[in-house]
Backbone as a chain_set.jsonl record, in Angstrom:
{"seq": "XXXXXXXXXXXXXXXXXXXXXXXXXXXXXXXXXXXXXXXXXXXXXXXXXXXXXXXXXXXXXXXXXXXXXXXXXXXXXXXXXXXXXXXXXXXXXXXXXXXXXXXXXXXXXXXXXXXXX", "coords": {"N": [[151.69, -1.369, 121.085], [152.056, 0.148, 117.892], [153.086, 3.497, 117.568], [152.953, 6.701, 116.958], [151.601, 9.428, 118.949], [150.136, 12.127, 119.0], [149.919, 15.856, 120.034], [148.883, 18.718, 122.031], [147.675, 20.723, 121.13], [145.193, 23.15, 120.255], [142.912, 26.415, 120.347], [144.179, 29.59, 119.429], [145.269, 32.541, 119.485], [145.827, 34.673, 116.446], [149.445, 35.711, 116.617], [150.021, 34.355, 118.6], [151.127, 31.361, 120.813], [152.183, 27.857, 120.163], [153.249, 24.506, 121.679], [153.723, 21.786, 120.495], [153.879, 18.386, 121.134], [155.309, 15.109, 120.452], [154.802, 11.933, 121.123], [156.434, 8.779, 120.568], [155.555, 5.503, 120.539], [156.135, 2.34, 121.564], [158.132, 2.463, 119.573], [161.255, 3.678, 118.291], [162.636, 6.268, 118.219], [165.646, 6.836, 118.209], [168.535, 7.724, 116.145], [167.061, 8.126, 113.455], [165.635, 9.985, 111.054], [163.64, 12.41, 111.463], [159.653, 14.382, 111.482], [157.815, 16.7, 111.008], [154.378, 16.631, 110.092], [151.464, 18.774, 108.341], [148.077, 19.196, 107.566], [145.201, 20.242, 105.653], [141.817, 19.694, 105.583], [141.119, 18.699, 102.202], [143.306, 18.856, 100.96], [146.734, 18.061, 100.429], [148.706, 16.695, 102.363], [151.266, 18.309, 104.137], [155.07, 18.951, 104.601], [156.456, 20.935, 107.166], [158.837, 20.419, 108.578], [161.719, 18.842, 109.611], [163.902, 17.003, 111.635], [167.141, 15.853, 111.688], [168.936, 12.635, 112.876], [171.22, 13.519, 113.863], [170.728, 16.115, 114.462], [170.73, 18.1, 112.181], [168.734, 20.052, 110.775], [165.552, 21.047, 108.916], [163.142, 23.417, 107.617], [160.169, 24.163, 106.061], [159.41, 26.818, 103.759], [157.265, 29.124, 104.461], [157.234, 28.636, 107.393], [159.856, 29.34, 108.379], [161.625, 30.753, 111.171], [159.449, 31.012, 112.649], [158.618, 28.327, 113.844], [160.249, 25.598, 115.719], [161.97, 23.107, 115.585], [162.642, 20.19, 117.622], [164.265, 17.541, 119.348], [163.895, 14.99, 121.905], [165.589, 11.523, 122.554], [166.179, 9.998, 124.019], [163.603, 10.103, 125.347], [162.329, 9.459, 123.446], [160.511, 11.681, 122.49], [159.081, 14.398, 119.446], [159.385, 17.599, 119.616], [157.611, 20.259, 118.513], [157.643, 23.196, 118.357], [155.712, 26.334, 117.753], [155.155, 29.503, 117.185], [154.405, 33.094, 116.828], [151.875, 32.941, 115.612], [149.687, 32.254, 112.593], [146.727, 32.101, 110.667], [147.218, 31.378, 108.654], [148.204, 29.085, 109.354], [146.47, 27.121, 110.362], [145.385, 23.744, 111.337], [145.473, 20.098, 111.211], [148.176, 18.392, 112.6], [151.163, 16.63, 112.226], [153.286, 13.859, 113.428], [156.061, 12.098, 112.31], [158.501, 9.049, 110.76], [160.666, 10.616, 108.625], [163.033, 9.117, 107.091], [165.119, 7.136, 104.954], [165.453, 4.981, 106.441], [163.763, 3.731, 107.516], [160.957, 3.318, 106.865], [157.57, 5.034, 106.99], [155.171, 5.092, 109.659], [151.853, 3.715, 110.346], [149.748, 7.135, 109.974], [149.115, 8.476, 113.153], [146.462, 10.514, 115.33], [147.121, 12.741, 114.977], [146.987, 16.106, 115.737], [144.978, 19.338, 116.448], [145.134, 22.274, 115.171], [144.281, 25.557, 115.673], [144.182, 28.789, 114.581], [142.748, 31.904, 114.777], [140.794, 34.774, 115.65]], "CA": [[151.169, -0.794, 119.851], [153.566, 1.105, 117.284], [152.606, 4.335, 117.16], [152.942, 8.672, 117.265], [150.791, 10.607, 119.646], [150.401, 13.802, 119.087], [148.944, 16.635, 121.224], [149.57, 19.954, 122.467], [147.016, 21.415, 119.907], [144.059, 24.184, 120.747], [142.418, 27.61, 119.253], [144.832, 30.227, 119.254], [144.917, 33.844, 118.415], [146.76, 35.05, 115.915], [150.175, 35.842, 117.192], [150.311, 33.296, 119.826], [152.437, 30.28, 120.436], [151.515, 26.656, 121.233], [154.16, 23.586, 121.625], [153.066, 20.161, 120.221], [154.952, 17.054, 121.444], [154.87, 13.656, 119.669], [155.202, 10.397, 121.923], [157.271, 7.417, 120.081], [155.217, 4.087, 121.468], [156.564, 0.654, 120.779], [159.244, 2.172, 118.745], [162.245, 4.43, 119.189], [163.621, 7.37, 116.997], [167.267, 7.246, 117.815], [168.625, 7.366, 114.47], [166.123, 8.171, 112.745], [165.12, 11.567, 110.594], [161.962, 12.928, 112.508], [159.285, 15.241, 110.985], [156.179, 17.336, 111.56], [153.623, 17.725, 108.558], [150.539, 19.214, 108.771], [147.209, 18.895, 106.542], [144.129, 20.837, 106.012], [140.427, 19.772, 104.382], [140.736, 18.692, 100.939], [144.651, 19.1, 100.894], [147.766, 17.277, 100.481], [149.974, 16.74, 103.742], [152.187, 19.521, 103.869], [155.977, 18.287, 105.489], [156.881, 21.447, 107.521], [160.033, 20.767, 109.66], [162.417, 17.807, 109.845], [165.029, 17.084, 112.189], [167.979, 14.707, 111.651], [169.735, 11.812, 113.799], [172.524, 14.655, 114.557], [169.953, 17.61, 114.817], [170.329, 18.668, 111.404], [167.003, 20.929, 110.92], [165.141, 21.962, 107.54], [161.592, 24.187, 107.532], [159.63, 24.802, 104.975], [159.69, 28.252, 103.93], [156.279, 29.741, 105.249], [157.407, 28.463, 108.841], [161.077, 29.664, 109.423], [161.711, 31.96, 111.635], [158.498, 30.908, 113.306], [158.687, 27.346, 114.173], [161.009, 25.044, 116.332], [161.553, 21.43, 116.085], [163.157, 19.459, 118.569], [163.582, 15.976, 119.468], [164.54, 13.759, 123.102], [165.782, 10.84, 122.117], [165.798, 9.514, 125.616], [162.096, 9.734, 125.698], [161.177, 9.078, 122.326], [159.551, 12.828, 121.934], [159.836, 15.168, 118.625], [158.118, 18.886, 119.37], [157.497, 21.757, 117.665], [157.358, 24.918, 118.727], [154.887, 27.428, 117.222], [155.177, 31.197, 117.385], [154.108, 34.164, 115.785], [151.092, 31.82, 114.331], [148.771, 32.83, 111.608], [145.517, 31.725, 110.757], [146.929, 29.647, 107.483], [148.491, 27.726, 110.368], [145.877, 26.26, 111.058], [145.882, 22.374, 110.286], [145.992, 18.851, 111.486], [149.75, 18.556, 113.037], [150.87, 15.305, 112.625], [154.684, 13.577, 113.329], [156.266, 10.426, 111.286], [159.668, 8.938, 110.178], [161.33, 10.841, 107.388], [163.866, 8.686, 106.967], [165.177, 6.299, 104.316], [165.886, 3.645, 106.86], [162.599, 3.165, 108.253], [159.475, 3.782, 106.567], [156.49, 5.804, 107.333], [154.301, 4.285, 110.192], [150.578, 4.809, 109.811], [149.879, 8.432, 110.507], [147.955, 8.811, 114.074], [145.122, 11.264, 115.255], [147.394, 13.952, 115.093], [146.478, 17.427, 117.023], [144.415, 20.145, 115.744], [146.001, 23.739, 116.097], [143.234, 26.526, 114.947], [144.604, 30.255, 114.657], [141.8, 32.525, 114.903], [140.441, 35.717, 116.939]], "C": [[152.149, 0.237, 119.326], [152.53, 2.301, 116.744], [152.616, 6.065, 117.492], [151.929, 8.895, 117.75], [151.35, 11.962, 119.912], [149.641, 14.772, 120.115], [149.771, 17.618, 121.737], [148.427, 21.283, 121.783], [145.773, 22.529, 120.468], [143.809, 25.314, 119.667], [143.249, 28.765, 119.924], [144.719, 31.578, 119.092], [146.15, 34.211, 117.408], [148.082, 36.129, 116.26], [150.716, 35.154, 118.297], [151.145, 31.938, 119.619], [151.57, 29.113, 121.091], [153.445, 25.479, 120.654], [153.092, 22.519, 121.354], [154.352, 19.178, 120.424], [154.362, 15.951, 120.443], [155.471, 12.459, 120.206], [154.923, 9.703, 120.79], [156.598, 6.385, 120.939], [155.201, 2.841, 121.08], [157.425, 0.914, 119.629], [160.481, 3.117, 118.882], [163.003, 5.104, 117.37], [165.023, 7.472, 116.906], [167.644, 6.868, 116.652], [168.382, 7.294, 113.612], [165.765, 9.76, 112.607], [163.613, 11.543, 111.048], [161.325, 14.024, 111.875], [158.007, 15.406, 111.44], [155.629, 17.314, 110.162], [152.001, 18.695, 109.082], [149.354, 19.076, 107.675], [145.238, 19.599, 107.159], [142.883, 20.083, 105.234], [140.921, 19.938, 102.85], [142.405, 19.211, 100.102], [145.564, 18.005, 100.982], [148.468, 17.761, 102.074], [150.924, 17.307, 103.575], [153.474, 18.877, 104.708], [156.165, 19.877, 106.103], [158.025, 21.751, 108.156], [160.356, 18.798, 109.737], [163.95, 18.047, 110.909], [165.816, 15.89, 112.139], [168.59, 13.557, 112.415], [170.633, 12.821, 114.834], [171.949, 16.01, 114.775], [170.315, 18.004, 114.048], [168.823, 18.94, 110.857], [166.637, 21.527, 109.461], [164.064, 22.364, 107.96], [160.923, 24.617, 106.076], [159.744, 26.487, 104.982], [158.759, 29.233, 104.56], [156.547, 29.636, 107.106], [158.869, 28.76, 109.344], [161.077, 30.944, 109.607], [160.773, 31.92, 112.824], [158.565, 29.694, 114.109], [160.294, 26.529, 114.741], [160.75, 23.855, 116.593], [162.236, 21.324, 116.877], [163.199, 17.921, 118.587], [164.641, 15.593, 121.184], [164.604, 12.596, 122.809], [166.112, 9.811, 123.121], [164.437, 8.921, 126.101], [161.705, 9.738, 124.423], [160.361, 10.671, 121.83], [159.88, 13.721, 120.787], [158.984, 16.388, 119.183], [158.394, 20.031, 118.261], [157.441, 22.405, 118.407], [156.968, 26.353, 117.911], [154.668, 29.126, 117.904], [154.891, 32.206, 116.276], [152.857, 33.494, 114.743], [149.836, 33.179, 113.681], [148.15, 31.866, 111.13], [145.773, 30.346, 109.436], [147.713, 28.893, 108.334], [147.697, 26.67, 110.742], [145.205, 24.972, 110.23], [145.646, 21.459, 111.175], [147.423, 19.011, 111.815], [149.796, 17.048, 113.062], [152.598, 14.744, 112.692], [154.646, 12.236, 112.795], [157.522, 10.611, 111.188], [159.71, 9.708, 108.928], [162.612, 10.222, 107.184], [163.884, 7.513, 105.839], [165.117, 4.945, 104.841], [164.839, 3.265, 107.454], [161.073, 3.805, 107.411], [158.085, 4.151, 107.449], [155.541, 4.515, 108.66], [152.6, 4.92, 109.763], [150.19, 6.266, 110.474], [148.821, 8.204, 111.663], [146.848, 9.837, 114.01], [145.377, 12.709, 114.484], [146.446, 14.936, 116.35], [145.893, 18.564, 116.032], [144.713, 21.509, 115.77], [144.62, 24.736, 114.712], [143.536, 27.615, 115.463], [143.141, 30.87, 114.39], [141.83, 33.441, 115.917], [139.221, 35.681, 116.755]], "O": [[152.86, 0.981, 120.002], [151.606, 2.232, 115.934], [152.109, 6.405, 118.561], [150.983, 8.583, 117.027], [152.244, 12.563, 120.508], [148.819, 14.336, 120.921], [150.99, 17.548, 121.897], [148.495, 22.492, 122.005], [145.716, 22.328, 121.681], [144.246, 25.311, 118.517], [142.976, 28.916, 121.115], [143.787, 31.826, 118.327], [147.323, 33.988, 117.708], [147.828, 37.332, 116.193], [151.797, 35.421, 118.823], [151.672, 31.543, 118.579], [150.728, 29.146, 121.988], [154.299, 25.652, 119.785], [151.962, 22.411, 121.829], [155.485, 19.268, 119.951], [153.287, 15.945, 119.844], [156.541, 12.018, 119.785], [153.896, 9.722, 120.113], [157.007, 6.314, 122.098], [154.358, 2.322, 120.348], [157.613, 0.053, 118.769], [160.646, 3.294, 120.089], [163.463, 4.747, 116.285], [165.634, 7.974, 115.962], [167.229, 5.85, 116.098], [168.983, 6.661, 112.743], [165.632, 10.573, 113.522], [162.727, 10.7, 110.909], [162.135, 14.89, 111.543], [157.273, 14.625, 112.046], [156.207, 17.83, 109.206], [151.765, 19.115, 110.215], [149.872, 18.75, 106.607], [144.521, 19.534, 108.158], [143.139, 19.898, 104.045], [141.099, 21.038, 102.327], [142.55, 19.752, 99.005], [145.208, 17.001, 101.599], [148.621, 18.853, 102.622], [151.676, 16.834, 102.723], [153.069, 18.173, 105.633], [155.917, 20.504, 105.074], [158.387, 22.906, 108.378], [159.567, 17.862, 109.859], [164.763, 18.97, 110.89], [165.275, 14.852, 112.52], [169.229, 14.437, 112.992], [170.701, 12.871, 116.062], [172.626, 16.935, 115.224], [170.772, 19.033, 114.547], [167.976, 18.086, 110.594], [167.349, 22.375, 108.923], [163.7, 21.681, 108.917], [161.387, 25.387, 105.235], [160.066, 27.211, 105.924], [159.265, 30.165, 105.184], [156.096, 30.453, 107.909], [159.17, 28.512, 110.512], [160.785, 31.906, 108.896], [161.026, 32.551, 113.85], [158.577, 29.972, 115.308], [161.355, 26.858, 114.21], [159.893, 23.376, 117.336], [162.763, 22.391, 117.194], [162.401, 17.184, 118.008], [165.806, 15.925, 121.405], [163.449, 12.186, 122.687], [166.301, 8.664, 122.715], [164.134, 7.943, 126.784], [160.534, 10.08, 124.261], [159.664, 10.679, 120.815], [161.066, 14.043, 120.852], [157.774, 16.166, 119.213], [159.277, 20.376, 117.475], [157.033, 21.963, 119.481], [157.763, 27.222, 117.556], [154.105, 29.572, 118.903], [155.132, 32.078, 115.076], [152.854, 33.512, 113.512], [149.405, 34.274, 114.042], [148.695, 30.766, 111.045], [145.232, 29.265, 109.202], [147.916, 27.77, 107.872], [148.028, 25.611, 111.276], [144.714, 24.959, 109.101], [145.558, 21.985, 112.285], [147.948, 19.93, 111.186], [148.976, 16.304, 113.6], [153.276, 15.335, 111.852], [153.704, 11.444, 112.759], [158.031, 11.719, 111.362], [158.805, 9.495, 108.121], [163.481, 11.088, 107.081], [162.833, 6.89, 105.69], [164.853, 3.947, 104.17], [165.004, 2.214, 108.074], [160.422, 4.806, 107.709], [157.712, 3.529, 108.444], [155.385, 3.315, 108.435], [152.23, 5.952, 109.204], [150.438, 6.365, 111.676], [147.712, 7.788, 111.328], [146.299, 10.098, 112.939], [144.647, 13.456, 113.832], [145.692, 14.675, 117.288], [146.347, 18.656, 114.892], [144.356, 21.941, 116.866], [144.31, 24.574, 113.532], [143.328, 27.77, 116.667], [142.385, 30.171, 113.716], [142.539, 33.297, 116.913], [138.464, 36.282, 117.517]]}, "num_chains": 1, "name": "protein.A"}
């Protein structure tokens, strides 16, 4: 089955950090632009963080400084890395191709990350 699993996700306090991974299954990122978005209730899917074939890295602007993508390309995994979070962090997390050469698969469950005290 072709498809992103996400996970890593939980309730948070504000200031705290969580990592989210995203297992590649039945398909393989080498070479391929990799991205996180995220999406709340009654919202458009926000892209937050892309990382390139060669580990070129963009962030949206609310998340740099804060956030850390990554990718293993060995194992198929992209993560994030969340720090310093705040409460409008909190979202659906979800990973997908950004790339021209491969189009979007359908988006999985994603992971749920909820900032709060």
């Amino acid at each position: 089955q072709v498809q992103f699993v996400e996970s890593g996700g939980g309730l948070v306090q504000p200031g705290g950090s969580l990592r989210l991974p995203c297992k590649a299954s039945g398909i393989r990122i080498r070479g391929l632009m990799m991205g996180w978005s995220r999406q709340t209730p009654g919202k458009q899917r926000e892209l937050v963080a892309t990382i390139g074939s060669l580990g070129h890295i963009n962030y949206t602007d609310n998340v740099k400084g804060r956030f850390i993508i990554s990718r293993d390309d060995t194992n198929d995994i992209v993560s994030l890395q969340m720090s310093s979070l705040v409460p409008e962090d909190t979202a659906v997390y979800y990973c997908n191709f950004e790339s021209a050469l491969r189009p979007k698969i359908d988006w999985g469950q994603g992971t749920q990350v909820t900032v709060s005290s």
